[in-house]
C-alpha positions in Angstrom: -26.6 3.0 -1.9 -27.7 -0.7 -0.8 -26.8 -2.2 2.1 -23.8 -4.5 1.5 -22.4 -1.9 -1.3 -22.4 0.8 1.2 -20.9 -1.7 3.4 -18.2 -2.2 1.4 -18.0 1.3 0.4 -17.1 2.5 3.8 -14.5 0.0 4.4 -12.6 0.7 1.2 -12.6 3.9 2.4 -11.8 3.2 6.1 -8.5 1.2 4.5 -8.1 4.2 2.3 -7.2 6.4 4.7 -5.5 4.1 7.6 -3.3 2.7 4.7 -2.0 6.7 4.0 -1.8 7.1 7.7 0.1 4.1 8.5 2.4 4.8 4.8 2.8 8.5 5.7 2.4 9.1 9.2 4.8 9.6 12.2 8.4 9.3 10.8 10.8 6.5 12.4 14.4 6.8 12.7 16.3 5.9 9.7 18.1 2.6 9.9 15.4 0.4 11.4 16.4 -2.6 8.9 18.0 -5.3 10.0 18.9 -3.4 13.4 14.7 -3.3 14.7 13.7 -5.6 17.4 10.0 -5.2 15.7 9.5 -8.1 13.7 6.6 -6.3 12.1 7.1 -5.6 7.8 6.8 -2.4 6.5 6.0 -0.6 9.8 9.0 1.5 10.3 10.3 3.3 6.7 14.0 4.1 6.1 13.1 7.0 3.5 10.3 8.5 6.2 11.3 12.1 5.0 11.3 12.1 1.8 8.5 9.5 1.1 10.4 7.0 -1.0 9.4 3.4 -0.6 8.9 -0.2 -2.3 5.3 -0.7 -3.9 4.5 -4.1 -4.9 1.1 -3.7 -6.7 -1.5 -6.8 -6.9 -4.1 -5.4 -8.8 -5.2 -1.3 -10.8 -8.3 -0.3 -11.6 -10.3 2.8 -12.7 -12.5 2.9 -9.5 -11.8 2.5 -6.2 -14.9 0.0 -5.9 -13.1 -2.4 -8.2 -10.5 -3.2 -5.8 -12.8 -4.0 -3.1 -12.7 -7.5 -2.8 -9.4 -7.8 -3.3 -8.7 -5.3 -0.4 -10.8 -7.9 2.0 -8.7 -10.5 0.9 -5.3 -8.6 1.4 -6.2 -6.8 4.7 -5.1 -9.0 7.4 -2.5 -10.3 5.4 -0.7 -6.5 4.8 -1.9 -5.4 7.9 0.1 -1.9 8.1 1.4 -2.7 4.4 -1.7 -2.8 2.2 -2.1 0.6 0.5 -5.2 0.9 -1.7 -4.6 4.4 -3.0 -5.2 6.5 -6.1 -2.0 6.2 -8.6 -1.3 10.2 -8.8 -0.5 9.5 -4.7 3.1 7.9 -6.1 5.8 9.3 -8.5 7.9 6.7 -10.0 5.2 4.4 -11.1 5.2 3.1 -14.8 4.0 5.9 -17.3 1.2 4.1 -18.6 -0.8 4.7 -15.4 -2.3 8.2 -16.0 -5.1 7.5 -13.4 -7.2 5.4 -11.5 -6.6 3.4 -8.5 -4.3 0.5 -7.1 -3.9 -1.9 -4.3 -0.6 -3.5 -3.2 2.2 -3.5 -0.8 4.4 -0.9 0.8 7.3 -1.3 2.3 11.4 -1.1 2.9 12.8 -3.0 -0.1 11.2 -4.8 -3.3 12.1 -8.6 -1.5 9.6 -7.0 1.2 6.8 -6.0 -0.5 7.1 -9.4 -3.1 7.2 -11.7 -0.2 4.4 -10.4 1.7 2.0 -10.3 -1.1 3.1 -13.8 -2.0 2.6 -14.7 1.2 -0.9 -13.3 1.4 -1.1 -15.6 -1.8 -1.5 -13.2 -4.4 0.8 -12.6 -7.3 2.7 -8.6 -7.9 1.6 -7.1 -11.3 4.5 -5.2 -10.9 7.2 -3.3 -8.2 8.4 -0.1 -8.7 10.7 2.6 -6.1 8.1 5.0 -5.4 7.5 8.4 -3.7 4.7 8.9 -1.8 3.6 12.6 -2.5 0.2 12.1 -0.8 -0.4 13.4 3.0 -3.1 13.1 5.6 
């Protein structure tokens, strides 16, 4: 692999796997909206246990490389939120997705996800009530 391509590479994956950490890592207490003194989005699920949470997705692709550039772009503006992440890793997404990859927004509620991803500029393909049924 080339410089810059591996470059990339290992940042997609770096995302990759802090995005599944930060979407399915240390449970929080239910309840922590509209009663959380952390103003942070999508940092502290209601549905920790069982997994279920907002996805607004920007972009799907076969490879994981396609949605490079568009993870650059969305990275500090998702922070904690961005998930880049294979589509088998949700149940509840739209049939038609059999495989491949996609990048977007997770979080507490569909007005969440949308309004960060509008915020980093972007528009959602579509939002769906997921379950996350990948682990670290």
């Amino acid at each position: 692999m080339s410089g810059p391509l591996r470059t990339t590479t290992i940042v997609l994956l770096l995302t990759m796997v802090a995005t599944l950490i930060g979407a399915c890592g240390d449970p929080v207490a239910p309840g922590g909206a509209g009663g959380s003194d952390d103003p942070a989005p999508a940092t502290a699920p209601t549905a920790a246990a069982t997994g279920e949470r907002w996805l607004a997705v920007v972009e799907v692709a076969p490879l994981a490389d396609d949605l490079s550039a568009l993870t650059e772009r969305l990275r500090d503006a998702l922070g904690l939120a961005l998930v880049v992440s294979p589509v088998d890793c949700f149940e509840g997404l739209p049939p038609e997705l059999e495989a491949g990859y996609l990048a977007g927004a997770v979080g507490d509620s569909a007005e969440q996800v949308e309004a960060l991803v509008a915020e980093a500029g972007e528009q959602v393909l579509f939002t769906a009530s997921v379950t996350i049924v990948c682990t670290d």
